[in-house]
Backbone of each chain as ProteinMPNN parsed JSONL, in Angstrom:
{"seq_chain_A": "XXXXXXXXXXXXXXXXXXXXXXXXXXXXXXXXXXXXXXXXXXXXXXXXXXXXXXXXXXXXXXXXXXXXXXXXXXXXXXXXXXXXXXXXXXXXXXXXXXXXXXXXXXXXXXXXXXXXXXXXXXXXXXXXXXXXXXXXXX", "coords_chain_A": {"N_chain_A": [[93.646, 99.964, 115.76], [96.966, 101.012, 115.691], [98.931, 102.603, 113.916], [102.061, 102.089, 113.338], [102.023, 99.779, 114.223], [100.433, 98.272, 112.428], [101.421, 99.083, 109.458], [103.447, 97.19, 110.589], [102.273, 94.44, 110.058], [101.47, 94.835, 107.294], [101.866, 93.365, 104.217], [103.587, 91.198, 105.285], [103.852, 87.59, 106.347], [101.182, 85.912, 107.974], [100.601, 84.016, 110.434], [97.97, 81.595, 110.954], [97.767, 79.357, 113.613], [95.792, 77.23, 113.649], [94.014, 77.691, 111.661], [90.876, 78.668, 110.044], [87.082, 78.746, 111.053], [85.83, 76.917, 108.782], [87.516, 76.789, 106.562], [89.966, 75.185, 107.535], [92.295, 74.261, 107.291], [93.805, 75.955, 105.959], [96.259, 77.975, 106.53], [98.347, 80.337, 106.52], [98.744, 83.978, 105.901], [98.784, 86.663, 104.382], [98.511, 90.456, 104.777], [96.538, 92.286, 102.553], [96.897, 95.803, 101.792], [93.638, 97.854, 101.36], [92.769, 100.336, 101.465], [93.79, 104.108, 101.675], [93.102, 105.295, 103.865], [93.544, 102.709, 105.47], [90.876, 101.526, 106.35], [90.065, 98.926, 105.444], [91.412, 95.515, 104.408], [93.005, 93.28, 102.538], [93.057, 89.744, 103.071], [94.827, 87.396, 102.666], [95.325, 84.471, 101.148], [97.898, 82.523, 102.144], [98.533, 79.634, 101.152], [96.624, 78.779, 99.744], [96.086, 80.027, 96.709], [93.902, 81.61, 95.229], [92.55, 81.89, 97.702], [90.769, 84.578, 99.505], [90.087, 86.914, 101.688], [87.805, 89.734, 102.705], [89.038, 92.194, 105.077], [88.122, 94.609, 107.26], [89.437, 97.206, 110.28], [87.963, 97.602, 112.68], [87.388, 99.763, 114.233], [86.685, 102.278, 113.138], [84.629, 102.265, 112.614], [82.93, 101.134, 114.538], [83.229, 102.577, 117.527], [83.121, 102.198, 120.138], [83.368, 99.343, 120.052], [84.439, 96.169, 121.614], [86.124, 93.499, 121.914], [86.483, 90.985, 124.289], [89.003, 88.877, 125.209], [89.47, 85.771, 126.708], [91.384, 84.698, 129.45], [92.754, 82.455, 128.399], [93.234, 82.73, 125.374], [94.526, 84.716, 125.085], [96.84, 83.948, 126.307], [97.762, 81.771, 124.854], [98.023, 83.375, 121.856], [99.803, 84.92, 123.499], [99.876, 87.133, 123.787], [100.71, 90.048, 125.945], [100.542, 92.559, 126.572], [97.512, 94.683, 125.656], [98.436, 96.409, 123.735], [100.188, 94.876, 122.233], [98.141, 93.926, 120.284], [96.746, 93.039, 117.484], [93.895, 93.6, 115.556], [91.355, 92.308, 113.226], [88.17, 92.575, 112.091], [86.317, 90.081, 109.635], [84.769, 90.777, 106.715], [81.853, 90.929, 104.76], [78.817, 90.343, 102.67], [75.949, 91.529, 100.937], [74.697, 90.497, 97.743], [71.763, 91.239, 96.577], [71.013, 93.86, 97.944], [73.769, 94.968, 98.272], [74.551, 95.827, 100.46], [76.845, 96.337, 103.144], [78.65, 94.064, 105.617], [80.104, 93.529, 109.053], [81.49, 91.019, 110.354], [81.341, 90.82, 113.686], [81.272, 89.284, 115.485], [83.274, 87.539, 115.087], [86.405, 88.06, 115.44], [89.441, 88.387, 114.168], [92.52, 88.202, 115.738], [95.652, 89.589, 115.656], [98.806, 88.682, 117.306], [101.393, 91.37, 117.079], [104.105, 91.19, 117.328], [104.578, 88.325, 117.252], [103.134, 87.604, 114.865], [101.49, 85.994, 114.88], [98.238, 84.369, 114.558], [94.683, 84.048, 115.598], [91.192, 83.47, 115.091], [88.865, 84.404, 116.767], [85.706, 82.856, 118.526], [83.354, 84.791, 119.581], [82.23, 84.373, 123.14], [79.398, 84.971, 125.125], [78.666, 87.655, 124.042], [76.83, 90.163, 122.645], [77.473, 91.042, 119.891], [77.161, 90.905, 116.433], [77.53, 88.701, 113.71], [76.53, 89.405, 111.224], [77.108, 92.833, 111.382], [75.421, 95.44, 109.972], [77.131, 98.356, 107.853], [77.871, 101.935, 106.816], [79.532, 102.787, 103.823], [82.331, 104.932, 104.167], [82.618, 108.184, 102.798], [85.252, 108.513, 99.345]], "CA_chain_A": [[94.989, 99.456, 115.467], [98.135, 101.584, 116.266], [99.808, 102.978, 112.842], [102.78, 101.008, 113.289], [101.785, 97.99, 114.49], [99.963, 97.869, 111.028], [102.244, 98.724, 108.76], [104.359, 95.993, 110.757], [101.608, 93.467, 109.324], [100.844, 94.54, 105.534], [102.697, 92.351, 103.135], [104.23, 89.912, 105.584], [103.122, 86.585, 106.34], [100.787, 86.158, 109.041], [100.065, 82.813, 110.681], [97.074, 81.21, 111.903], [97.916, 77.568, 113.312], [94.067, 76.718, 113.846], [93.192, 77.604, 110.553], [89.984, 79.482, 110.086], [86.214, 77.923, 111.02], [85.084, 76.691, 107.657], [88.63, 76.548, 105.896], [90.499, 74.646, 108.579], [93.51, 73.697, 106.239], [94.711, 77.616, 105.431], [97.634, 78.698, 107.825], [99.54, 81.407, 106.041], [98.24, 84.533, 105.231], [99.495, 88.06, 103.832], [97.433, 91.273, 104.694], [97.686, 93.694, 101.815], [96.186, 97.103, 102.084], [93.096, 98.515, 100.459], [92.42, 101.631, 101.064], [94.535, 104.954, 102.266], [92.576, 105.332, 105.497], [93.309, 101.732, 106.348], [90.088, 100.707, 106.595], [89.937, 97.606, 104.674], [92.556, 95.019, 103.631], [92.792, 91.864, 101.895], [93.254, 88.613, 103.895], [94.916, 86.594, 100.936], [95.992, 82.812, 101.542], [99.319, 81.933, 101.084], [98.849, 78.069, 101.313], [95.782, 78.663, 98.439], [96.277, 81.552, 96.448], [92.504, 81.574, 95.127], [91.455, 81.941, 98.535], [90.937, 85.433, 100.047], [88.49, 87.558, 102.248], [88.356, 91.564, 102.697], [88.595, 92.371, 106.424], [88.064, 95.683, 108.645], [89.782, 97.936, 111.293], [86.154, 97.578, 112.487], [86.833, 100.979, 114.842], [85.974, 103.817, 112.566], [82.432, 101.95, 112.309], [82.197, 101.291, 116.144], [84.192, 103.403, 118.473], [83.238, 100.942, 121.325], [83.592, 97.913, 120.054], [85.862, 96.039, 122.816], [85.76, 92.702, 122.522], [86.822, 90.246, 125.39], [89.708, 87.502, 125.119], [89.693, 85.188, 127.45], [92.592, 84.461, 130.102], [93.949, 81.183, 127.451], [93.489, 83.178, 124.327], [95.411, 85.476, 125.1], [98.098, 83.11, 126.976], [97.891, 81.313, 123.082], [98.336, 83.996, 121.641], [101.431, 85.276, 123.708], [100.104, 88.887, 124.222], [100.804, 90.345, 127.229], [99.235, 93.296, 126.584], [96.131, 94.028, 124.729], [99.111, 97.107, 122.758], [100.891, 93.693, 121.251], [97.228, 92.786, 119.956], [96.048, 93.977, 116.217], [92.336, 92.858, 115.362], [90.395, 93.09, 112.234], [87.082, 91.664, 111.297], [85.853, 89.815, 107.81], [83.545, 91.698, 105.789], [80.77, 90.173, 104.64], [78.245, 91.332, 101.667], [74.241, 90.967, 100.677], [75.165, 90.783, 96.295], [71.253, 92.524, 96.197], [71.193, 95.311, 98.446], [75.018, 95.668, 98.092], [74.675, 96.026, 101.919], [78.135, 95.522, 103.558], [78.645, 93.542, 106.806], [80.977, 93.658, 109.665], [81.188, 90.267, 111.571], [81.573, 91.73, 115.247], [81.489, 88.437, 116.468], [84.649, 86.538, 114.709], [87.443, 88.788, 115.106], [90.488, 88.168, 113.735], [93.219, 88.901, 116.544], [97.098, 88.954, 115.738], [100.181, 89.511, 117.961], [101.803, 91.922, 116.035], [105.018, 91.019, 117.457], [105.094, 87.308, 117.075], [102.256, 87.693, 114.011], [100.956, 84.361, 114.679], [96.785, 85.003, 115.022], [93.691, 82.983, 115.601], [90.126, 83.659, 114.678], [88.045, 84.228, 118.159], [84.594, 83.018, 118.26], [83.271, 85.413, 121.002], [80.983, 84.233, 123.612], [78.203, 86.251, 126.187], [78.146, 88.847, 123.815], [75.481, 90.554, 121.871], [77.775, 91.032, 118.859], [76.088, 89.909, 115.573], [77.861, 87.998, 112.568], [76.177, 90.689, 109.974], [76.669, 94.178, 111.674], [75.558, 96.277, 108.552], [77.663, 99.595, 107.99], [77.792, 102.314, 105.739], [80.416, 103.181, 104.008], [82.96, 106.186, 104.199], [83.333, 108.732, 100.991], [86.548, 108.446, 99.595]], "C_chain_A": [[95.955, 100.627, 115.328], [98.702, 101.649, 114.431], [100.801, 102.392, 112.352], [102.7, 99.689, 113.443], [101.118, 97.456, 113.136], [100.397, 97.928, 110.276], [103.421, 97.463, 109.426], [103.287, 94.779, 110.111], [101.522, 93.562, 108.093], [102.247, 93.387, 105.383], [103.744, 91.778, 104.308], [103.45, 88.944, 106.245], [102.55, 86.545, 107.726], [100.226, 84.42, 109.362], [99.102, 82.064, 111.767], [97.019, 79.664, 112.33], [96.446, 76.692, 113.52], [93.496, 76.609, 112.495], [91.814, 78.342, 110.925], [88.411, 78.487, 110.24], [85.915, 78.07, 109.227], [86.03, 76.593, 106.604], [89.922, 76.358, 106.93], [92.423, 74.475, 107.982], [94.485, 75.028, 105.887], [95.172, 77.936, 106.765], [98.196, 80.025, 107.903], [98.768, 82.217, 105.287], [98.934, 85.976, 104.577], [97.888, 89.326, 103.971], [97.618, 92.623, 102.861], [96.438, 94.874, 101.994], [95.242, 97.205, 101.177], [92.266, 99.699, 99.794], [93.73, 102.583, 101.815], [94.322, 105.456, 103.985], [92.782, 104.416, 106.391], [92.325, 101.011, 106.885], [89.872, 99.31, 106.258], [91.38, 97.04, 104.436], [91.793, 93.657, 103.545], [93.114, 90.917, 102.661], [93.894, 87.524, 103.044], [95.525, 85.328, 101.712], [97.585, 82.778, 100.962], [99.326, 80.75, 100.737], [97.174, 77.726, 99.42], [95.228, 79.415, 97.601], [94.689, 82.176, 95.723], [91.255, 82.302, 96.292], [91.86, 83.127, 99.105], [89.636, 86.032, 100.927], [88.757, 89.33, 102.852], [87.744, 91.222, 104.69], [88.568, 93.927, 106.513], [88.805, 96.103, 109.708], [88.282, 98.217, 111.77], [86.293, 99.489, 113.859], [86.418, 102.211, 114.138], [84.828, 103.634, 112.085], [82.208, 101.952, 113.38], [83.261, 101.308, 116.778], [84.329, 102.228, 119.913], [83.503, 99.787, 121.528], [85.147, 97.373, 120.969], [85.637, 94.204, 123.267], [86.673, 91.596, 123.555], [87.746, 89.001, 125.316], [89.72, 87.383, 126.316], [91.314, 84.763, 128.107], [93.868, 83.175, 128.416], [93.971, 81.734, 126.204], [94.494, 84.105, 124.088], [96.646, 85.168, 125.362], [98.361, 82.492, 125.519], [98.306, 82.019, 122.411], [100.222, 84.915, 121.911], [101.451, 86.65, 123.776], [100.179, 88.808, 125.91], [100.423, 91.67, 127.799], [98.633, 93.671, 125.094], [96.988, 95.186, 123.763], [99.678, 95.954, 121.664], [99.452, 93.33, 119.873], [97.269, 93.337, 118.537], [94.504, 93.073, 115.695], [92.149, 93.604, 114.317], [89.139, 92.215, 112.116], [86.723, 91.296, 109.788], [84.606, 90.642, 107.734], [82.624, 91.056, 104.869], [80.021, 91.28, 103.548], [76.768, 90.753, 100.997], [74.388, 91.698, 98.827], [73.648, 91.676, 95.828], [71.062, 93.407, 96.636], [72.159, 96.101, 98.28], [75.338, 96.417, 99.543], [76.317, 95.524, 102.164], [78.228, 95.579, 104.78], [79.631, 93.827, 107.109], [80.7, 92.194, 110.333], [81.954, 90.748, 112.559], [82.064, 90.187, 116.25], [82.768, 87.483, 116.157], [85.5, 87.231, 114.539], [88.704, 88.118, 114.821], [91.657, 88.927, 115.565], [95.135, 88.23, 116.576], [97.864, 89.571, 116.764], [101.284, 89.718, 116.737], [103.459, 91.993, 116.182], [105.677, 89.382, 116.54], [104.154, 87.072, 115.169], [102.104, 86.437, 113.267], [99.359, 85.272, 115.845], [95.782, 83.354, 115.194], [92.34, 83.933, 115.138], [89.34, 83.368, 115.992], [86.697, 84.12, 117.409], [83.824, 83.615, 119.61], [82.086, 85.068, 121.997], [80.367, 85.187, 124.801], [78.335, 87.758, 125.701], [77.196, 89.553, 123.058], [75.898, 91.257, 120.063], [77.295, 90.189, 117.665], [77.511, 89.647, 114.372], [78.13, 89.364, 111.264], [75.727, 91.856, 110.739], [76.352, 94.943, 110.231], [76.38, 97.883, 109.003], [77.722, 100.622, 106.555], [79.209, 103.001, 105.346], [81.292, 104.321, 103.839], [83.165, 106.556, 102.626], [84.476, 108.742, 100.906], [86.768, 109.674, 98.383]], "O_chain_A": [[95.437, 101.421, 114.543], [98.806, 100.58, 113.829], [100.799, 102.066, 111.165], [103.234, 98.741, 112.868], [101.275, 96.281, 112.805], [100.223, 96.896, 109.627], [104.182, 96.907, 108.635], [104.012, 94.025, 109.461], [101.477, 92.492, 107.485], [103.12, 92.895, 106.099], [104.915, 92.048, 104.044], [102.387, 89.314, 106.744], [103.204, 87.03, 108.649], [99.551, 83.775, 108.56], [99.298, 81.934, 112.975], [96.419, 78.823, 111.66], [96.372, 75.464, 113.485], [92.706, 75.732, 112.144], [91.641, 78.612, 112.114], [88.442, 77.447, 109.581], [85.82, 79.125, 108.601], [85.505, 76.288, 105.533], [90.752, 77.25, 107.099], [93.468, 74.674, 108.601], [95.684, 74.991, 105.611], [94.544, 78.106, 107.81], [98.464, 80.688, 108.905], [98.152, 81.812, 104.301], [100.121, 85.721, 104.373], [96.75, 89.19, 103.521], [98.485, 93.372, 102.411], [95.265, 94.654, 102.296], [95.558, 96.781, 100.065], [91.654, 99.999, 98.769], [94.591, 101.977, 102.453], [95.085, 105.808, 104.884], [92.555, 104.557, 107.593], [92.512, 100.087, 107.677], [89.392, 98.607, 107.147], [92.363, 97.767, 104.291], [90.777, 93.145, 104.017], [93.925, 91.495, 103.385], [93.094, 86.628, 102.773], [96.121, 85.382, 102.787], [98.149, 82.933, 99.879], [100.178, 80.514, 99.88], [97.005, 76.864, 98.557], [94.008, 79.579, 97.594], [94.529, 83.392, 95.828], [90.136, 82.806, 96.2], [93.06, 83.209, 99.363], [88.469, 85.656, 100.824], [89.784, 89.846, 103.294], [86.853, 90.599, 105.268], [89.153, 94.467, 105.574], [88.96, 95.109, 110.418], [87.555, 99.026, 111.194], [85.291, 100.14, 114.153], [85.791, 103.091, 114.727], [84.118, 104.37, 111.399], [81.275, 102.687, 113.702], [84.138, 100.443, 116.768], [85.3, 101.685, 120.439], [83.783, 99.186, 122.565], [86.289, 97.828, 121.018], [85.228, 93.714, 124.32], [87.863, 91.626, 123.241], [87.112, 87.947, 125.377], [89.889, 88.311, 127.107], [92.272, 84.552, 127.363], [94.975, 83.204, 127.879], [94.91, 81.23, 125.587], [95.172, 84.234, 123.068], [97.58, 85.812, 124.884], [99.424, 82.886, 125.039], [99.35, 81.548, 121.961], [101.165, 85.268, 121.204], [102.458, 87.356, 123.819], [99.87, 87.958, 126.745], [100.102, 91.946, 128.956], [98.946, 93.297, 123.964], [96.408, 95.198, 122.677], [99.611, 96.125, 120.447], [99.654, 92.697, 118.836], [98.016, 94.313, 118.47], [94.435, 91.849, 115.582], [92.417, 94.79, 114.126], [89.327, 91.0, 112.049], [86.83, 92.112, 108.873], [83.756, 91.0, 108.55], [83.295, 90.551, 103.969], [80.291, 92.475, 103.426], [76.64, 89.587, 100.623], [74.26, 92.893, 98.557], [73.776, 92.592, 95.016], [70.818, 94.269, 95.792], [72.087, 97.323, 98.151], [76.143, 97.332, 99.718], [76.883, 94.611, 101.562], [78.034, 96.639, 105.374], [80.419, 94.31, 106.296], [79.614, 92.127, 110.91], [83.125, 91.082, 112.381], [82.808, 90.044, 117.22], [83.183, 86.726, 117.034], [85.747, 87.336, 113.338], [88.882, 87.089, 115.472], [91.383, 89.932, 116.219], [95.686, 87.243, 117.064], [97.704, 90.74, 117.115], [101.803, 88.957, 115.919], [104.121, 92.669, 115.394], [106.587, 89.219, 115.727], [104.72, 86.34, 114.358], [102.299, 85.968, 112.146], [99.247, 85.998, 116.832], [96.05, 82.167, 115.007], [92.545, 85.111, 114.847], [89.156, 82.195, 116.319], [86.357, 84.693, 116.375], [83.726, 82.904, 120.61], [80.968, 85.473, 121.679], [81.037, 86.107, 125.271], [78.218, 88.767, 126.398], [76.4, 88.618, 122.974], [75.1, 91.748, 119.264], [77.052, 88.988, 117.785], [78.404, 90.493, 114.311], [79.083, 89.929, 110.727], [74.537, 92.12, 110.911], [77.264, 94.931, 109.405], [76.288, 98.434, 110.101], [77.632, 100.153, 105.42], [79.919, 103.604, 106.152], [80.728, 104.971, 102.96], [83.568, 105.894, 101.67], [85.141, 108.917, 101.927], [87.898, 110.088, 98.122]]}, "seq_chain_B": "XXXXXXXXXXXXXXXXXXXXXXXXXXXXXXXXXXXXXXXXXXXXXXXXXXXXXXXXXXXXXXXXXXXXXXXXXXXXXXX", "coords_chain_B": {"N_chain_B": [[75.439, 58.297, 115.01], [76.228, 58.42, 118.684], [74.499, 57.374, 121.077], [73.297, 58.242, 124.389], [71.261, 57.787, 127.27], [71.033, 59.977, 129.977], [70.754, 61.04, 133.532], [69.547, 64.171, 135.176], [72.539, 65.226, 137.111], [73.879, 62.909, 136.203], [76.651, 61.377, 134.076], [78.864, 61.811, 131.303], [81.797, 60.955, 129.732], [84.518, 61.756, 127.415], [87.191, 60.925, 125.418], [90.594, 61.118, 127.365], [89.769, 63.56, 129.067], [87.829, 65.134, 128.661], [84.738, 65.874, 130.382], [81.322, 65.8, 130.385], [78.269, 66.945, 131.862], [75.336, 66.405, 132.903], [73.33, 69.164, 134.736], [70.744, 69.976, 134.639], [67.12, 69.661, 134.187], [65.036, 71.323, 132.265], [61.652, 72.453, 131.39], [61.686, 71.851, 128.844], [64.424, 72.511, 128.301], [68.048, 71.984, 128.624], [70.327, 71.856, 130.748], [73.54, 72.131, 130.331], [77.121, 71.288, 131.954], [80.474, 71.601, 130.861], [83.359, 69.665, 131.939], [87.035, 70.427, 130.351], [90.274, 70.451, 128.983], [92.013, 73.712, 129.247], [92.669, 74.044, 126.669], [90.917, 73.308, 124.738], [88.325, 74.323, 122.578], [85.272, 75.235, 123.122], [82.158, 76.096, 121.825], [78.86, 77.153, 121.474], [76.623, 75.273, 119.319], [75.474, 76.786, 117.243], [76.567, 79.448, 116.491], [78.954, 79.143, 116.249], [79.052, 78.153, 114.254], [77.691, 79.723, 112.719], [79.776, 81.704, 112.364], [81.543, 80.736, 110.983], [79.838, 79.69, 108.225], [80.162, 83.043, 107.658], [82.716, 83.383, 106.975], [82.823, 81.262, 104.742], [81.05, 82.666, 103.158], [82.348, 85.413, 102.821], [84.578, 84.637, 101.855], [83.572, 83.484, 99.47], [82.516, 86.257, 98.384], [83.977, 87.749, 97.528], [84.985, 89.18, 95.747], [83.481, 91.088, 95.088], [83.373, 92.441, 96.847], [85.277, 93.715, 97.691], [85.54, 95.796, 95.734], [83.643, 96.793, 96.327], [84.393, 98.563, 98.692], [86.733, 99.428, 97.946], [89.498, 102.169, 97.754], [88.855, 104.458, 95.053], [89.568, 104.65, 92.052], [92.503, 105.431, 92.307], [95.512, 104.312, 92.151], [98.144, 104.722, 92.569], [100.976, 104.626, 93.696], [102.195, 106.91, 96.194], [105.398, 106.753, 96.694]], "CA_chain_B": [[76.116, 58.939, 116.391], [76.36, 57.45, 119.722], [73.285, 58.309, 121.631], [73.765, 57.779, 125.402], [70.781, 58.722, 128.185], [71.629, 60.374, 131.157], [69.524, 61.597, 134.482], [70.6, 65.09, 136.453], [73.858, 64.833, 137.994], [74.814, 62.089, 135.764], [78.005, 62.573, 133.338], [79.973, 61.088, 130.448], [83.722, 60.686, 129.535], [84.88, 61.619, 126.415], [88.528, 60.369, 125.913], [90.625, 60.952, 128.77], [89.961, 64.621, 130.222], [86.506, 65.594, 128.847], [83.854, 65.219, 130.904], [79.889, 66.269, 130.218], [77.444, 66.333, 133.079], [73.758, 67.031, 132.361], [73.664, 69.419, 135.303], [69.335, 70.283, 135.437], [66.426, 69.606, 132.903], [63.529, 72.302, 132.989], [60.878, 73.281, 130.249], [62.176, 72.056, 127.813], [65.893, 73.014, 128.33], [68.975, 71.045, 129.39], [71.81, 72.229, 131.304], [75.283, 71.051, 131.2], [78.515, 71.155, 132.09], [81.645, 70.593, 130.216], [84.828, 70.098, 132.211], [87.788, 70.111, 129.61], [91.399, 71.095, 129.454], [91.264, 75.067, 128.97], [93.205, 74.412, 125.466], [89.589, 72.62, 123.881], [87.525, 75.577, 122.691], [83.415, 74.85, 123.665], [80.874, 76.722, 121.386], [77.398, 76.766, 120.813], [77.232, 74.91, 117.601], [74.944, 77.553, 116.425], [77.243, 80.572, 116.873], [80.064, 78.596, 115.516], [78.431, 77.825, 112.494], [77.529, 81.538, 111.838], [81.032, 82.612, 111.873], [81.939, 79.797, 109.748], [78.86, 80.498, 107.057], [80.468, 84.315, 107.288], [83.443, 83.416, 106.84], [82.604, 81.24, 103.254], [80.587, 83.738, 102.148], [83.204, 86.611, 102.811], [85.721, 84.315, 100.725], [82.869, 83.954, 98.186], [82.033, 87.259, 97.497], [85.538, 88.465, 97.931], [85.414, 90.598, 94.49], [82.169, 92.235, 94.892], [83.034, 93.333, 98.359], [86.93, 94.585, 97.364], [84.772, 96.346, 94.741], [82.672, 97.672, 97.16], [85.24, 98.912, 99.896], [88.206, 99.954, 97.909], [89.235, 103.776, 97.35], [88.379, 104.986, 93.851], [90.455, 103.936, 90.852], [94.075, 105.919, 91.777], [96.322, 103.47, 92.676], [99.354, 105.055, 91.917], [101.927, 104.503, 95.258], [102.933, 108.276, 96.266], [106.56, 106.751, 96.304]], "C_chain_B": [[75.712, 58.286, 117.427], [75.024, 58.601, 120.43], [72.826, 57.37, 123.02], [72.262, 58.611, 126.614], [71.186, 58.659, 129.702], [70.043, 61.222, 132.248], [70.408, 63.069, 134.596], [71.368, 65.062, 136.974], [74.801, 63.736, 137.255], [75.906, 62.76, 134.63], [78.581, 61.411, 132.348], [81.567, 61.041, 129.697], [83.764, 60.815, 128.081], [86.58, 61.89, 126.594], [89.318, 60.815, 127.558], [90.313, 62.236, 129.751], [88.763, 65.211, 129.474], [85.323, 65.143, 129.76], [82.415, 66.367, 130.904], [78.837, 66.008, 131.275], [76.463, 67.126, 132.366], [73.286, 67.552, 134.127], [71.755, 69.54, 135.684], [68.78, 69.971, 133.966], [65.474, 70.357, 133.121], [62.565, 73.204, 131.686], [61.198, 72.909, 129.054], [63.562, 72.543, 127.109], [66.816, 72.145, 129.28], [69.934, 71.784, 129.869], [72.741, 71.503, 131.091], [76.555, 71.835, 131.331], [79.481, 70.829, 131.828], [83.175, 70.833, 131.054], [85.506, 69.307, 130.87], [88.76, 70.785, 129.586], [91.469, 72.753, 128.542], [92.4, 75.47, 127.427], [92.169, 74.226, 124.52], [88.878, 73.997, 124.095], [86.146, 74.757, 122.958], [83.298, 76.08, 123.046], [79.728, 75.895, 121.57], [77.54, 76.641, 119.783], [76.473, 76.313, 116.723], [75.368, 78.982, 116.02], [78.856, 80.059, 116.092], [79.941, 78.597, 114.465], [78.019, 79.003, 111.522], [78.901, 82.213, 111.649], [81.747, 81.616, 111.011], [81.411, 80.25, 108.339], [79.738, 81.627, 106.903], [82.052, 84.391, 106.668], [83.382, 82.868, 104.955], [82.133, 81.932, 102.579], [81.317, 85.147, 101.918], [84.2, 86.015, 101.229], [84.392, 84.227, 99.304], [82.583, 85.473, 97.403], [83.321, 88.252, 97.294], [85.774, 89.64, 96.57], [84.613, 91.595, 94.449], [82.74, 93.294, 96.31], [84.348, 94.016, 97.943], [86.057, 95.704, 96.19], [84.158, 97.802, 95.515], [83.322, 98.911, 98.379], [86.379, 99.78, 99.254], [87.941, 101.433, 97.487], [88.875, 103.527, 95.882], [89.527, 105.223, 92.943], [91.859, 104.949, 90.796], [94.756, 105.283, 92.957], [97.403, 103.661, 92.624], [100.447, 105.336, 93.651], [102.341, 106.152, 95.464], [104.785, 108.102, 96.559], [106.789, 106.371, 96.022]], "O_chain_B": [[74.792, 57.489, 117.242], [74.744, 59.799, 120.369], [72.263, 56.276, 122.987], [72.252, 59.834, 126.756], [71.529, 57.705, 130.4], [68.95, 61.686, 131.922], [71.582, 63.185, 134.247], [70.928, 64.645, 138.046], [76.003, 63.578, 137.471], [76.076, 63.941, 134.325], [78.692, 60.237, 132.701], [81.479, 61.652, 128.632], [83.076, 60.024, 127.436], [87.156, 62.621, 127.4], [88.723, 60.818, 128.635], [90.503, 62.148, 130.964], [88.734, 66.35, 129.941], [85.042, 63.945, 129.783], [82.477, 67.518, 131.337], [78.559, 64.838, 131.541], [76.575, 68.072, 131.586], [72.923, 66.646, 134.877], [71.383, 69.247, 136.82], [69.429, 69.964, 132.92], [64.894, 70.204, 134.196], [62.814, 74.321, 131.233], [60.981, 73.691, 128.129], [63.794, 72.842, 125.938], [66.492, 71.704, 130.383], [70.418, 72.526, 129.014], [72.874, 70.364, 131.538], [76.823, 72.906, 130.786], [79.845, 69.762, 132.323], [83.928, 71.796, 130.914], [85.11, 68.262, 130.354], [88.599, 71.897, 130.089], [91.038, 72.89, 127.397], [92.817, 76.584, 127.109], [92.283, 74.84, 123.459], [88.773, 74.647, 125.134], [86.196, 73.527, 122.954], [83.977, 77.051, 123.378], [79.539, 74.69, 121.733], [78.238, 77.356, 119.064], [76.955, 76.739, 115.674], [74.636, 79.659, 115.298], [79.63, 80.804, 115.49], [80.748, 79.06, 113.659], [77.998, 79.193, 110.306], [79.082, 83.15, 110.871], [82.663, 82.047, 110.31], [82.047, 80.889, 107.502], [80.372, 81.462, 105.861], [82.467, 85.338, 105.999], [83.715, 83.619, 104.039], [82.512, 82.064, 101.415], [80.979, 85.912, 101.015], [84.431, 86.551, 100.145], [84.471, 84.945, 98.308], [82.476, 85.702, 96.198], [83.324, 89.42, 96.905], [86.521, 90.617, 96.509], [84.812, 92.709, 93.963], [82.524, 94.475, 96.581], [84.202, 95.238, 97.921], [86.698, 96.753, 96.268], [84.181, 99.026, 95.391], [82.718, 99.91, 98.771], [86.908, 100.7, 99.877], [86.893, 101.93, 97.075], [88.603, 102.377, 95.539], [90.384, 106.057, 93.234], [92.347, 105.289, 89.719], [94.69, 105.511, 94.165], [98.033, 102.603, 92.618], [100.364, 106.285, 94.431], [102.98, 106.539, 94.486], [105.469, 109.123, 96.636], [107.968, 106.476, 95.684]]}, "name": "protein", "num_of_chains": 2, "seq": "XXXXXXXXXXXXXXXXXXXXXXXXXXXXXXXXXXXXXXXXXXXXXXXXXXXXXXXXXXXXXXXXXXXXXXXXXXXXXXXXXXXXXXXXXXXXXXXXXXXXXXXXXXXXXXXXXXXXXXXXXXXXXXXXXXXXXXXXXXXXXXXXXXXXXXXXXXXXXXXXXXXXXXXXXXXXXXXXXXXXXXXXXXXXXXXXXXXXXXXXXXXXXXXXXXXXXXXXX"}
C-alpha cells in the first residue's frame, strides 16, 4: 500500500455495501492505525461499535503475495488500475500458542479513491485462511 | 431442501438467469456448471465458510490480537 493512499484511508469512513461473510449487516467502517510502521490497523464498525477486527498490510510478511481480482470485481469496485486499489488482510489468532494468522485468502480490497471496498473470497489459489507469521520487533 | 435428480447433460433453473447443469459424474465426483449473471458470486461452500469462521474469530479475539500486534506502550502522537 502506497503511503498516501493510506493515510487517505485512516480515520475516514470506509464502505463495504456487501457487508462482510459472517457479519453481512456491517457497512461502515473506519480504519484507525496501530502501529508506526503501518503494519496493522483496526477495522472498527461504524454501524456496531462493539464490532471490530485487526487487519494487515500483509506485504512486509509476503513480498509476493499478488492476489488476482477478477474482470467484475474490479469493474465493482471501480478501479481502473490496480494504483487506485489498497488491500489489507484480517488477522486472525490461536489464544494458546499466541500464534498470529494472516488470512491470504479473504483480502480486504478498497478503492482508495471512491473508498467503497468488498471482501474477496479468492479462488484457484493456494492461499490459506491461517498463514502463520512472526512478528516484527518494535 | 428441495432435492431434485438429474442425469449428465441435464440442468436446473433457479429463478430467472441461473442455470446448473450436472456436466460429468466419475468416482465419486460430480461436475457442474453454473451459468449466472457475472454480478452472483459462486464459491465452494467450503472456502467460503473458512473466510467467514476467520473472519468471527478475528472479531472475537480482537483484544488479544491488538495486544499482540500493537507497538509498545508510547502512544504519544509526535504532533
Amino acid at each position: 500500500m502506497e503511503q498516501a493512499e493510506h493515510e487517505a484511508l485512516v480515520e475516514k469512513a470506509l464502505r463495504f455495501p456487501d457487508g462482510l461473510p459472517g457479519l453481512p449487516d456491517l457497512e461502515n467502517f473506519v480504519i484507525v492505525e496501530l502501529r508506526e510502521d503501518g503494519a496493522f490497523q483496526q477495522l472498527q464498525s461504524l454501524d456496531n461499535i462493539d464490532i471490530s477486527m485487526i487487519v494487515c498490510v500483509p506485504w512486509m510478511f509476503f513480498p509476493d503475495y499478488a492476489p488476482v481480482l477478477s474482470d467484475i470485481e474490479q469493474a465493482e469496485l471501480g478501479l481502473e488500475t490496480a494504483d487506485d486499489a489498497v488491500l489489507f488482510v484480517p488477522v486472525s489468532f490461536d489464544s494458546e500458542t499466541r500464534q498470529v494468522f494472516l488470512n491470504l485468502l479473504g483480502p480486504f480490497v478498497v478503492n482508495a479513491k471512491t473508498r467503497v471496498g468488498r471482501q474477496l473470497v479468492l479462488t484457484g489459489t493456494d492461499y490459506s485462511t491461517r498463514t502463520p507469521i512472526e512478528l516484527p520487533v518494535t | 431442501m428441495l432435492v431434485l435428480t438429474r442425469r449428465p447433460g441435464e440442468s436446473i433453473v433457479v429463478g430467472q438467469d441461473i442455470v446448473v447443469t450436472v456436466i460429468e459424474i466419475k468416482g465419486g465426483q460430480v461436475r457442474i456448471g453454473i451459468d449466472a449473471p457475472r454480478d452472483i458470486d459462486v464459491y465452494r461452500e467450503e472456502i467460503y465458510e473458512q473466510v467467514r469462521q476467520e473472519n468471527l474469530s478475528s472479531v472475537a479475539n480482537v483484544e488479544q490480537i491488538r495486544e499482540a500486534v500493537q507497538d509498545q506502550p508510547r502512544k504519544d502522537s509526535p504532533d
